[in-house]
N, C-alpha and C positions, 0 to 999 in steps of 0.2 A: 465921806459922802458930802458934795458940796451945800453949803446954808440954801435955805429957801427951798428944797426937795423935801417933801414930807416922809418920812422914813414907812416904808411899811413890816410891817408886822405879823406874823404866824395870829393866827385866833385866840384867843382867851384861852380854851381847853386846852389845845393845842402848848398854849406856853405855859401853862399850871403843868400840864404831864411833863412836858418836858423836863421844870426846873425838876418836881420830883424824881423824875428819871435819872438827872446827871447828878441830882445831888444837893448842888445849890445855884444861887443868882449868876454867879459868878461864873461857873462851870457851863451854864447853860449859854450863857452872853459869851462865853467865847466860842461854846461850837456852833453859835449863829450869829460869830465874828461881825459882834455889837459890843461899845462900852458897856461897861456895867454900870455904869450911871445915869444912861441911857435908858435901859434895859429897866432897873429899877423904877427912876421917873414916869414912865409908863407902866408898868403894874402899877405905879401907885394913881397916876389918872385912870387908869380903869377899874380900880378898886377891887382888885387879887389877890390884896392881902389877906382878908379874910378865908378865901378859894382855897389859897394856898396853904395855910395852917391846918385847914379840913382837910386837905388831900395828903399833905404830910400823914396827920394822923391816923388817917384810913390806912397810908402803905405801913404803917408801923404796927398796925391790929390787923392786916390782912392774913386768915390762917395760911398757919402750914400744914401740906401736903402729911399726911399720916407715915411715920418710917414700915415698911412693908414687917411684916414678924415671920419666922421660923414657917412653911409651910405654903405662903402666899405664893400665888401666880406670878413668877421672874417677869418684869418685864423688858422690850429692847433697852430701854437707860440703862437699866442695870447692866445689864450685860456687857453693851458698851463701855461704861463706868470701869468697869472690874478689867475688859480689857487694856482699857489706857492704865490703869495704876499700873498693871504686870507691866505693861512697855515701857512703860518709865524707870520700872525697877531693873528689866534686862538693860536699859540704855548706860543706865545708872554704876549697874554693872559690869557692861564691857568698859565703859568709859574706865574705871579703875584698873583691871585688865591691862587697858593700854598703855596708863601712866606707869603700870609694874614695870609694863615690857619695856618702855623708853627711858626710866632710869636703870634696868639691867644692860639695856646695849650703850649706853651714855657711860654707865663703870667700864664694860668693855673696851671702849672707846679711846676711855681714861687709861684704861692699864694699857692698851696696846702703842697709844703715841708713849707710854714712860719707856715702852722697851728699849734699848738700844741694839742695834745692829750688833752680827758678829763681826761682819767684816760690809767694809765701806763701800769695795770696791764691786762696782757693778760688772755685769757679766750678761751682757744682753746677747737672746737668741739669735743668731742669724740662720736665715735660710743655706739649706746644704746645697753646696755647688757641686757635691756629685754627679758619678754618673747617672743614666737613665736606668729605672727597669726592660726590662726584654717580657712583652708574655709571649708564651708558648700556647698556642691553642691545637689540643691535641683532635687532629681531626680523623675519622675513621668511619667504616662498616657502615657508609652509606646507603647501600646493595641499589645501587640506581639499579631501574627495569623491574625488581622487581615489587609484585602485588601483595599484600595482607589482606583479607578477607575479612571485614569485620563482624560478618552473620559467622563465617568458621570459628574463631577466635571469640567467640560469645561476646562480643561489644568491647571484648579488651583492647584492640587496637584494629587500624585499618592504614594502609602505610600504597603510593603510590607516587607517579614521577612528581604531581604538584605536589602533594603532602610533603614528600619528602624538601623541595625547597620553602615550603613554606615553614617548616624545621629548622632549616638551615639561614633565612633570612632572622627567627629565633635567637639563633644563636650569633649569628651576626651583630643583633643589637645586645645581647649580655654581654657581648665580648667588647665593644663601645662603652657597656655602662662600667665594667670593671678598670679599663683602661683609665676612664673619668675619676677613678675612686683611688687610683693612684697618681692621679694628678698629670701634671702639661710633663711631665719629663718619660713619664712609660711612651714612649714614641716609636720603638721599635716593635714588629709583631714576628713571631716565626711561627709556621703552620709545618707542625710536625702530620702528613699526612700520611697514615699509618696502613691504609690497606684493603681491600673488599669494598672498597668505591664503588664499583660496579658486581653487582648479584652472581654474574655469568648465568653458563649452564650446565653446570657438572652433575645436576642432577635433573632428570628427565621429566620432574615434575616444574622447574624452572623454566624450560626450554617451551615448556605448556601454557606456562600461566603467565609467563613474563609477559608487561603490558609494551612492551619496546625492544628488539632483538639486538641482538649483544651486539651484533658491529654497529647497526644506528646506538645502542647505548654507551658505545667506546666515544665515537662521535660529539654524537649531544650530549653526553658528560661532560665531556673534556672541554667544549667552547661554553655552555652554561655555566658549567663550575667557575671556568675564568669569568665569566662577566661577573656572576656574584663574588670572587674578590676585587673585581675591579671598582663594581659599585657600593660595595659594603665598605672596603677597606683603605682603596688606593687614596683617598685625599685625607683620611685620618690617620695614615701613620705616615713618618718621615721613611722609615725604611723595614721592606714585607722580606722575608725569606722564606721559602716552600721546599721542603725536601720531601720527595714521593717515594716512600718503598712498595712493596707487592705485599698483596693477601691473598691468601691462598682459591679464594671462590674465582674469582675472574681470570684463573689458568685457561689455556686453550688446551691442554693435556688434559685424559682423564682422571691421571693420578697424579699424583703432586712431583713436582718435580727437584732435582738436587741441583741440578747442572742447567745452565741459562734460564734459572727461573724467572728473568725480566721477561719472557716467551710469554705475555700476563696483557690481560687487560688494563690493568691501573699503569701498566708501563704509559702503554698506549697514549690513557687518557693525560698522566703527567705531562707526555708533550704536546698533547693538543691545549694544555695550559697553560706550557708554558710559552708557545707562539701565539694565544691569546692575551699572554701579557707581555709579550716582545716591546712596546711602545713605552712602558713602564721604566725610565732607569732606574728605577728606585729598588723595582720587583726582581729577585731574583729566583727562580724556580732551578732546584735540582732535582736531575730524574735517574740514580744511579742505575748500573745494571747489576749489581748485587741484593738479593732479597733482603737484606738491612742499611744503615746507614748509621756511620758515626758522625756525628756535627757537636759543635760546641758552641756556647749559649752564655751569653758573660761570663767565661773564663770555663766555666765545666763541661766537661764529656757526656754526652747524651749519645747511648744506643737507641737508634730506630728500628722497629723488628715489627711487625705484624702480629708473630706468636704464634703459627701453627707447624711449629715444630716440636712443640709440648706436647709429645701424645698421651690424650686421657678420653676414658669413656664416661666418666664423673658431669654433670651440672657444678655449672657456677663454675670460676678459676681454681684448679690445681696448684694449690700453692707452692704444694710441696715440689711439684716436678720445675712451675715456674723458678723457683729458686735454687734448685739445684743446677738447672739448664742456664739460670746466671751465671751462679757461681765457676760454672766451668766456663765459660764465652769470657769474664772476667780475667779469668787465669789465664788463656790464652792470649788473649790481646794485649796482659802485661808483658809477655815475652816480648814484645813489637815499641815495649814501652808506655802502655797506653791504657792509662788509669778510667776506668769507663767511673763517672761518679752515678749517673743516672741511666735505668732502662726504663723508654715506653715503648707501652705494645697496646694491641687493639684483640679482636680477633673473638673476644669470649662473650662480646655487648654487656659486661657485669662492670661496672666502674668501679677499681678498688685502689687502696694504695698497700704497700707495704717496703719493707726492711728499714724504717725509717727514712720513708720519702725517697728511698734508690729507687722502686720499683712504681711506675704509673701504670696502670691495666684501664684503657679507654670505656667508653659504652657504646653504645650504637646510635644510631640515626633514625635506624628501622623500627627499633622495640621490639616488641611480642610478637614473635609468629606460629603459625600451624604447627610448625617443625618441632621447638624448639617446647612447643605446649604440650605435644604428643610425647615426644622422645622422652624427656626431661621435664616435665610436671611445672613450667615455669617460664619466667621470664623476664625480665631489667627492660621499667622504662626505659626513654630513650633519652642518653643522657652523653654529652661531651665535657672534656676537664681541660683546663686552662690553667699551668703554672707560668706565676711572678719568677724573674731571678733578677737577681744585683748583681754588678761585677765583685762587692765585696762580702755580701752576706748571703750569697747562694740563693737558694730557692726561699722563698718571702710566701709565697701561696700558694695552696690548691685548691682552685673553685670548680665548685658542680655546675655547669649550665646544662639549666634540665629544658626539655623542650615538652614535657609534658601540655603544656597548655595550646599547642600546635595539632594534638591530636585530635581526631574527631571525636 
């Protein structure tokens, strides 16, 4: 403070509480960053000295507060009081806690740099320059045209032309998200389409209820089918293969037939998709005229069949007759040389697998119907199956894509 400014000063009281408050002269002149000689000089012109021994001795006789006894009315001090001791003691004690855990993993630490290597030589992971996966989406038992009733069916399902694509753009996106889950090299797709693509009319209650008659449903199958692989499929995979056999519902016979069973609606519809994807070099669609087909799938044999040459009056797949009706198609075709490693088939809507992964048995498209709830007490969501294969380690997976969440 420059000379010739008269310093001012807090009041008498004012600095008697004060010093008693901080303590002393000293303590006080600095927390109203004054000399203390200063500070002194002036109590002693105002004559404080005296004040200030009196007020000392009054805070040194001022009582104390009574300790509460056994019984008394808690009050919030306390309470609070008794809280902070416990937090201090929990702090207290994780802090020790920590220091355990930091000199156990500091030993660890210790002991793991003394280890030495067994061997020097490093061996860093590379990624596999293999080939690609191939999936197989096993597609079937669409029954375009026809209706499911969902008041008949007690709310269990309700199945028609949009339903039914809007199932099928379902399964379009599983079959994208499983592709992703094998990564940029699954790039090839094959569409084993297995059969009853179209409902027909071989039974007189179809022919009634169908919401779209069989020649328009050969039609409009066959150019919509193709757009939905062209939009779903064509620019995510490098390269599609389609092979179409027949199922038995979409015959124009009343009875099934042995001899030119391509005579069939899914014929039909195969080639109306496969002139809808004629622009595709990539797309190749096969439409054999035999009610099966053999194709192979990174190095293995896959029979393509439909499956209603297994005759059973049983719910659910016949396993037994399935497997025996392998075993002889098997025998036969070795005679020709020709090792069948895998059979799918569609045809029963129950999605099963068996003989250790030889046999794929599809689901359907449709689900639950009147028919099938009547006859047979039952019924298989609607569900399609998608096998992985390697050129070297064969078949890698079988996934469910269910389309349950499509139905109404």
């Amino acid at each position: 403070m420059a000379r010739g400014i008269e310093m001012e000063w807090p009041s008498d009281d004012e600095i008697v509480a004060g010093i008693v408050e901080h303590g002393s002269i000293s303590a006080y002149a600095r927390a109203l960053d004054r000399k203390v000689n200063s500070l002194a000089s002036h109590i002693d012109a105002r004559l404080l000295r005296d004040r200030l021994a009196e007020a000392r001795v009054g805070a040194r006789q001022k009582p104390q507060a009574a300790k509460p006894k056994p019984g008394d009315k808690v009050s919030r001090e306390e309470i609070l009081e008794q809280e902070l001791v416990e937090a201090r003691k929990a702090l207290a004690s994780a802090r020790v806690e920590d220091v355990r855990e930091a000199r156990v993993l500091e030993a660890i630490e210790r002991g793991i740099r003394a280890l030495k290597p067994s061997s020097t030589v490093a061996h860093p992971r590379r990624p596999s320059q293999g080939t690609e996966h191939t999936l197989c989406l096993l597609w079937s038992d669409t029954h375009a045209g026809e209706t499911v009733s969902l008041v008949e069916t007690n709310g269990v399902n309700e199945y028609n032309w949009q339903i039914m694509f809007e199932r099928l753009r379902t399964v379009a996106s599983s079959v994208r998200s499983h592709r992703d889950h094998y990564g940029t090299r699954a790039r090839t797709l094959h569409i084993a389409s297995l059969g009853d693509m179209l409902t027909g009319v071989i039974h007189q209650e179809l022919a009634e209820t169908n919401d779209v008659p069989f020649a328009d449903s050969m039609v409009q199958f066959g150019v919509e089918a193709g757009d939905w692989i062209a939009e779903e499929f064509a620019d995510e995979f490098d390269r599609i293969v389609i092979d179409c056999v027949v199922g038995n519902h979409p015959r124009f016979s009343q009875k099934p037939r042995n001899k030119v069973a391509y005579d069939n609606g899914d014929y039909v519809v195969g080639h109306f998709i496969r002139q809808r994807l004629r622009e595709y070099k990539h797309i190749t669609v096969n439409v054999p005229k035999s009610d099966r087909a053999i194709v192979t799938i990174c190095g293995r044999t896959v029979l393509l069949a439909h499956g209603d040459g297994v005759r059973t009056t049983m719910a659910g797949v016949p396993w037994g007759g399935v497997i025996r009706h392998t075993e002889r198609l098997e025998k036969l075709f070795s005679l020709s040389d020709i090792k069948v490693d895998h059979v799918f088939g569609g045809h029963w809507h129950n999605p099963q697998i068996a003989e250790n992964f030889g046999i794929l048995i599809n689901g359907s498209v449709k689900g639950p119907d009147e028919y099938g709830m009547k006859k047979y007490g039952g019924g298989a969501p609607p569900v399609q199956l998608l096998a992985a294969f390697h050129p070297k380690w064969g078949m890698t997976g079988i996934h469910k894509i269910d389309c349950v969440e499509a139905m109404a």
